[in-house]
BALOBA-1460 file (C-alpha; in Angstrom, 3 decimals):
// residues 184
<rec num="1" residu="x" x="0.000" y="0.000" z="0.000"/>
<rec num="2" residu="x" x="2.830" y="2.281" z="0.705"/>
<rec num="3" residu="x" x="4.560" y="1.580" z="-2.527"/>
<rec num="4" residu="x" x="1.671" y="3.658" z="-4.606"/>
<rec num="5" residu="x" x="1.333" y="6.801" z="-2.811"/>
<rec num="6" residu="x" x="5.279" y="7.107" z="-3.490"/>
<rec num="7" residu="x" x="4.741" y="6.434" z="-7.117"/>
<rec num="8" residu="x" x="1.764" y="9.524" z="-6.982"/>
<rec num="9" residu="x" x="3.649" y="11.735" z="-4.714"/>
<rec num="10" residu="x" x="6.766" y="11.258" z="-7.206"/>
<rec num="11" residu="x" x="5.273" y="13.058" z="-9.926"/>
<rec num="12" residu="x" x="3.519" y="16.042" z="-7.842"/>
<rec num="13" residu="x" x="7.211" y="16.299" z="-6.357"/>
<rec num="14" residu="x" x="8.786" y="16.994" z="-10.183"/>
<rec num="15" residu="x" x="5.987" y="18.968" z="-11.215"/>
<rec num="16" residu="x" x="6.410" y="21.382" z="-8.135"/>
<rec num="17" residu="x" x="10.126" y="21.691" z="-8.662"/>
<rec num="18" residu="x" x="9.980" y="22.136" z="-12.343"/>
<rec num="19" residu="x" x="7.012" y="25.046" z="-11.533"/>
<rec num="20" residu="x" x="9.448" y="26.248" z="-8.942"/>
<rec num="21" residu="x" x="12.558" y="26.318" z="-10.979"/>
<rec num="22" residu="x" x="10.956" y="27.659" z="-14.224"/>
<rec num="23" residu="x" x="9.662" y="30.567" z="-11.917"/>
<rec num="24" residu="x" x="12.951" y="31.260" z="-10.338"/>
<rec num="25" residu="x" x="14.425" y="31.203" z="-13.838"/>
<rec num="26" residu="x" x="11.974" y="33.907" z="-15.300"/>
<rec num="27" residu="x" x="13.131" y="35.944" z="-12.016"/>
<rec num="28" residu="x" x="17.162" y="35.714" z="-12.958"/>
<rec num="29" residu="x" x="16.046" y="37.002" z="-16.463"/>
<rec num="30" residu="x" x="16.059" y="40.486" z="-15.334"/>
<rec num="31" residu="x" x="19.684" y="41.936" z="-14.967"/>
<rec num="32" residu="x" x="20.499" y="45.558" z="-14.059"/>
<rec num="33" residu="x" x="23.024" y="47.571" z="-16.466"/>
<rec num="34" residu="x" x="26.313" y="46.891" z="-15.830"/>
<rec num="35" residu="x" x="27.517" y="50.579" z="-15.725"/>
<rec num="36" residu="x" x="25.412" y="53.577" z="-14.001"/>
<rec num="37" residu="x" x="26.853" y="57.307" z="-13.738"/>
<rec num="38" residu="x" x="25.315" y="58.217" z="-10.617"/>
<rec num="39" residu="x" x="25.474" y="62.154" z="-11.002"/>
<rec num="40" residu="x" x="23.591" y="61.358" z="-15.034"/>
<rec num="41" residu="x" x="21.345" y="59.430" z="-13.146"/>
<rec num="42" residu="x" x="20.699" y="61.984" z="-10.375"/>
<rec num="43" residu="x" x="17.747" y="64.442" z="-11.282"/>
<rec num="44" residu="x" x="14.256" y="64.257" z="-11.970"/>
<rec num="45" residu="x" x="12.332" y="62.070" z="-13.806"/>
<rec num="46" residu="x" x="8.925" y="61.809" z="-14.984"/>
<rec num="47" residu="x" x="7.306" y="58.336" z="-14.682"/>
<rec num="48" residu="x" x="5.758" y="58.106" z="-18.097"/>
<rec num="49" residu="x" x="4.396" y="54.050" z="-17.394"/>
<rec num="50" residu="x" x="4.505" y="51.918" z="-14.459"/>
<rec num="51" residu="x" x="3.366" y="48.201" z="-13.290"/>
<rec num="52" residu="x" x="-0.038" y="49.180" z="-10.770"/>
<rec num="53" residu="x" x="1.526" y="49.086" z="-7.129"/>
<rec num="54" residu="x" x="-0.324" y="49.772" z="-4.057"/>
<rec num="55" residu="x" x="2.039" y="52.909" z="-2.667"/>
<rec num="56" residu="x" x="1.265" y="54.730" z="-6.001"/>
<rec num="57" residu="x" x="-2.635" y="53.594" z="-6.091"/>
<rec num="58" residu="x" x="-3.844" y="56.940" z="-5.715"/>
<rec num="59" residu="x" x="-1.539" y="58.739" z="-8.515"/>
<rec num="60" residu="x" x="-3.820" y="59.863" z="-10.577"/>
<rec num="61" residu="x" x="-1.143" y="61.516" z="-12.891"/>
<rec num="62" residu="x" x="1.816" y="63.802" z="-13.217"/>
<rec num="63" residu="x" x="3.963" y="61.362" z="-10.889"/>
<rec num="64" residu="x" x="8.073" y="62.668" z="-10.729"/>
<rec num="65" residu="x" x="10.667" y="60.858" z="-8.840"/>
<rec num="66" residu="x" x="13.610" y="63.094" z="-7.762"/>
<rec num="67" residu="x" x="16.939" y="60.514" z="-7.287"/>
<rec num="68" residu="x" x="19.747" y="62.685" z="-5.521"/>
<rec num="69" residu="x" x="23.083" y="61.264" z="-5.207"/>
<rec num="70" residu="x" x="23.886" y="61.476" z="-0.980"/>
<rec num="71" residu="x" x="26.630" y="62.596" z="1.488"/>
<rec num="72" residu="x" x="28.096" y="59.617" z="2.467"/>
<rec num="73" residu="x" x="29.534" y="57.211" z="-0.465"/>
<rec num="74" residu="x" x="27.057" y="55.558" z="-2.827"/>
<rec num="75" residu="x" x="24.034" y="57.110" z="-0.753"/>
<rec num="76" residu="x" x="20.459" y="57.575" z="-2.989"/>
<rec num="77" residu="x" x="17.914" y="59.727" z="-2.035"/>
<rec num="78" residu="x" x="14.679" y="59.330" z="-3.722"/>
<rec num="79" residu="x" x="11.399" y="61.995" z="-3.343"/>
<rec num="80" residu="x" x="8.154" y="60.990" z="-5.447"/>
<rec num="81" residu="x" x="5.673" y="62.879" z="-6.189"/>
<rec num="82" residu="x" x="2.314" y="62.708" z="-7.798"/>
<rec num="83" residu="x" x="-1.115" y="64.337" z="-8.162"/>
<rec num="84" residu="x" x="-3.930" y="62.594" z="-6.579"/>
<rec num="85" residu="x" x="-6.546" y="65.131" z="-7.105"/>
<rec num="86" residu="x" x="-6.160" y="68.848" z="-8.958"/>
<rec num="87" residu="x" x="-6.053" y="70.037" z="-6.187"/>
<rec num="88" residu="x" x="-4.258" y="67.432" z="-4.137"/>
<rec num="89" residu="x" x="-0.561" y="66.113" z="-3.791"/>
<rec num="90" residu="x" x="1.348" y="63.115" z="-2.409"/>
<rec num="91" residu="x" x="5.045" y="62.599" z="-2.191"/>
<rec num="92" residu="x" x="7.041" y="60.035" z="-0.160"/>
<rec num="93" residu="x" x="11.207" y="59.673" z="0.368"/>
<rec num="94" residu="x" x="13.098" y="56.758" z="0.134"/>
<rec num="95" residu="x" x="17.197" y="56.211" z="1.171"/>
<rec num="96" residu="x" x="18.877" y="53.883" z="-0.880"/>
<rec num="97" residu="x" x="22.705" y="52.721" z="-2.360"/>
<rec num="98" residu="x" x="24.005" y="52.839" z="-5.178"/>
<rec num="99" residu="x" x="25.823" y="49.680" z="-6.063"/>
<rec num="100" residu="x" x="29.273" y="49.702" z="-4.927"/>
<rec num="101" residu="x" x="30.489" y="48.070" z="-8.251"/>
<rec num="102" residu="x" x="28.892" y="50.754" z="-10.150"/>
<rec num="103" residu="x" x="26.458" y="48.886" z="-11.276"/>
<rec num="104" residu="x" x="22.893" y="49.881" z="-11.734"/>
<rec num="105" residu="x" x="21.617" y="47.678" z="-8.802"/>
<rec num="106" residu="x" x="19.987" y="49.803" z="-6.305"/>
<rec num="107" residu="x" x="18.731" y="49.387" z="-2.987"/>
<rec num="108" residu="x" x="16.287" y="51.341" z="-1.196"/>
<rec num="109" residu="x" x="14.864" y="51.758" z="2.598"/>
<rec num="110" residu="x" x="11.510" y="52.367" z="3.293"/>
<rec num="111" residu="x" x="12.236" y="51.431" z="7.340"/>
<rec num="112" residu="x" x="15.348" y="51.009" z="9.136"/>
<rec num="113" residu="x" x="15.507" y="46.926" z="8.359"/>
<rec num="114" residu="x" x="13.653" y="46.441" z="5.365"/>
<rec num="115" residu="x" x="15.237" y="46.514" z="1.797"/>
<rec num="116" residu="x" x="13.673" y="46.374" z="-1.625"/>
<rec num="117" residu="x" x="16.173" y="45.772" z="-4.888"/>
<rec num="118" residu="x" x="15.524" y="48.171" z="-7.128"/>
<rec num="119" residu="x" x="17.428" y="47.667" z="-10.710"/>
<rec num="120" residu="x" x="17.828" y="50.311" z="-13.251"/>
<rec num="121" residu="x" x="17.475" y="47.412" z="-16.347"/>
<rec num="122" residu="x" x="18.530" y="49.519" z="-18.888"/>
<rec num="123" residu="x" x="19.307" y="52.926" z="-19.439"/>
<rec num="124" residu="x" x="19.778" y="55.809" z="-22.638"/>
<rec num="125" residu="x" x="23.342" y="56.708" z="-23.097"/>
<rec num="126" residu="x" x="22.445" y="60.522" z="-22.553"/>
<rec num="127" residu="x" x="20.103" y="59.673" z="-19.689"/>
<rec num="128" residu="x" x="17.271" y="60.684" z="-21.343"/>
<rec num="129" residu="x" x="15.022" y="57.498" z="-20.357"/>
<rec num="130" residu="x" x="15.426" y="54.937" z="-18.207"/>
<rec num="131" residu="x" x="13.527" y="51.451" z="-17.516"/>
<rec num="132" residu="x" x="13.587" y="50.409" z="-13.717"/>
<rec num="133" residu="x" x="12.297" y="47.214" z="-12.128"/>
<rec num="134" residu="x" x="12.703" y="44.978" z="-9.015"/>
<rec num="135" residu="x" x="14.724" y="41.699" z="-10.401"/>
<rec num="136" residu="x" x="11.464" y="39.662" z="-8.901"/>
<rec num="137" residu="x" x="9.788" y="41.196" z="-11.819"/>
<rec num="138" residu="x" x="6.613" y="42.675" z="-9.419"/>
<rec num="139" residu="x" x="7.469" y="46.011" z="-10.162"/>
<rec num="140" residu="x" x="8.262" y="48.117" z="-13.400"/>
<rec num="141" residu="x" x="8.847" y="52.042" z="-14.337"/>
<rec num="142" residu="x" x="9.472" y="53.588" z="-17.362"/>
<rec num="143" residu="x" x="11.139" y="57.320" z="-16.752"/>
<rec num="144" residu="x" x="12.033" y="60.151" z="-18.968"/>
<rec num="145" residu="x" x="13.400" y="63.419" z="-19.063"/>
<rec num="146" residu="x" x="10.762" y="65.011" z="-20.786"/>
<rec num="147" residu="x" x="7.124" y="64.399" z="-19.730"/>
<rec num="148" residu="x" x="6.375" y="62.335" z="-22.870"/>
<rec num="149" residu="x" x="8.265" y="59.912" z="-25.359"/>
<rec num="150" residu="x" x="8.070" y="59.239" z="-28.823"/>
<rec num="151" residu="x" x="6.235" y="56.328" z="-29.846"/>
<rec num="152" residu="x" x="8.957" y="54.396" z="-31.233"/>
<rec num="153" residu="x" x="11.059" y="54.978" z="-28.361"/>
<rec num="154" residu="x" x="8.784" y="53.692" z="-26.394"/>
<rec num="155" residu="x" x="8.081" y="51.106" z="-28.026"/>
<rec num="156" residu="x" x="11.847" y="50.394" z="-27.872"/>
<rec num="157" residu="x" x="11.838" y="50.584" z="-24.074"/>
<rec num="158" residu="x" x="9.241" y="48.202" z="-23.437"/>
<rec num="159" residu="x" x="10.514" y="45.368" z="-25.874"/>
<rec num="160" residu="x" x="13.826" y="45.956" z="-23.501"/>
<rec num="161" residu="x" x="11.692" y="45.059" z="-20.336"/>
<rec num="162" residu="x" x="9.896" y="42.009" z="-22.251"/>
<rec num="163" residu="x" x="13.091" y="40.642" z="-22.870"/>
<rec num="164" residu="x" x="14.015" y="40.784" z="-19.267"/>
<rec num="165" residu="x" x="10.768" y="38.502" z="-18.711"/>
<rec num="166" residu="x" x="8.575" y="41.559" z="-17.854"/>
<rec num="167" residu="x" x="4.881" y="41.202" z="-18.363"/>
<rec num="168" residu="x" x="4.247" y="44.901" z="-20.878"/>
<rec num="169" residu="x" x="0.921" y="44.194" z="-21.036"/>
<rec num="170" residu="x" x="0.523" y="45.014" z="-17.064"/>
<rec num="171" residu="x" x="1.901" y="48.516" z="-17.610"/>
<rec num="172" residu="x" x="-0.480" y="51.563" z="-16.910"/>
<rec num="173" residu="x" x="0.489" y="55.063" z="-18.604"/>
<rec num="174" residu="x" x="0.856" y="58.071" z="-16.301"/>
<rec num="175" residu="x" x="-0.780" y="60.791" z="-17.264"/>
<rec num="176" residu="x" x="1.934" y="64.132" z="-17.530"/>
<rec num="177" residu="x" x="0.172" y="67.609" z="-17.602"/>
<rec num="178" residu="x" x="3.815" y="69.225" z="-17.331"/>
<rec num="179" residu="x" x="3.961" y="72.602" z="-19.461"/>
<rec num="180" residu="x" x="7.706" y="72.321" z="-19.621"/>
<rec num="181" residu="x" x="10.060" y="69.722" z="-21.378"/>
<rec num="182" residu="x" x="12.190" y="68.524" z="-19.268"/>
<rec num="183" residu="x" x="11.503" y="67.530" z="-15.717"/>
<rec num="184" residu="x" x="14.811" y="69.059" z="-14.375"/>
């Protein structure tokens, strides 16, 4: 009697680990870049698409996220911003570090113990976009300079995230009412 419940449990067992090791595959897809200029990354960006997550529920548009390079080495500080009403704000802070390597692997504090990997996955040689993600692939954010992007560039930047195993579909667009250009 024993002998067919290990025959049953056998397959369950593989099918588990291959589920399990075909998600923790997808999640080493994602890799940040292997260079970032901190001071080119420093400034402020407008988020022109993100993944829906529950801190930035209420955004109802114009979001900006202000990264500021800190006092002590590889420090991050990071301000957000958004409208929630016209006539209503919201903005939070995060500290972070910048990769010691130089890398584009960031890591920000929301408390004093808890952590949350942020990865800038790829980046525009002048700085003029950026695509940023968690490596877990649960959160994604498409920045830019300006408060809008061309079509084809965007286009670009989200075929970058899908080949980092990022679901495009799940991305929301973020309304930008900005009257300037550039957000810095």
């Amino acid at each position: 009697m024993i002998q067919p419940y290990r025959i049953a449990a056998r397959p369950a067992l593989v099918l588990m680990s291959l589920l399990l090791c075909s998600r923790f595959a997808v999640a080493q897809s994602a890799t940040a870049v292997s260079h970032l200029d901190p001071d080119r990354f420093a400034g402020s960006w407008n988020e022109i698409a993100r993944y829906p997550v529950r801190r930035e529920k209420q955004c109802a548009s114009d979001e900006i996220v202000l990264y500021a390079v800190g006092d002590k080495e590889n420090s991050l500080q990071v301000v957000t911003s958004c409208q929630i009403k016209i006539d209503q704000a919201n903005s939070w802070n995060d500290k972070g570090k910048f990769d010691s390597h130089g890398t584009g692997a960031l890591k920000l504090s929301r408390f004093f113990i808890l952590h949350t990997r942020y990865w800038v996955l790829a980046v525009d040689p002048d700085y003029s976009w950026a695509l940023v993600g968690n490596p877990n692939h649960r959160s994604l954010w498409i920045l830019a300079k300006t408060s809008t992007l061309p079509p084809d560039v965007l286009a670009g930047i989200k075929s970058k995230a899908a080949a980092q195993g990022f679901n495009t579909d799940k991305l929301i667009q973020i309304p930008q009412h900005s009257e300037t250009k550039s957000a810095e």
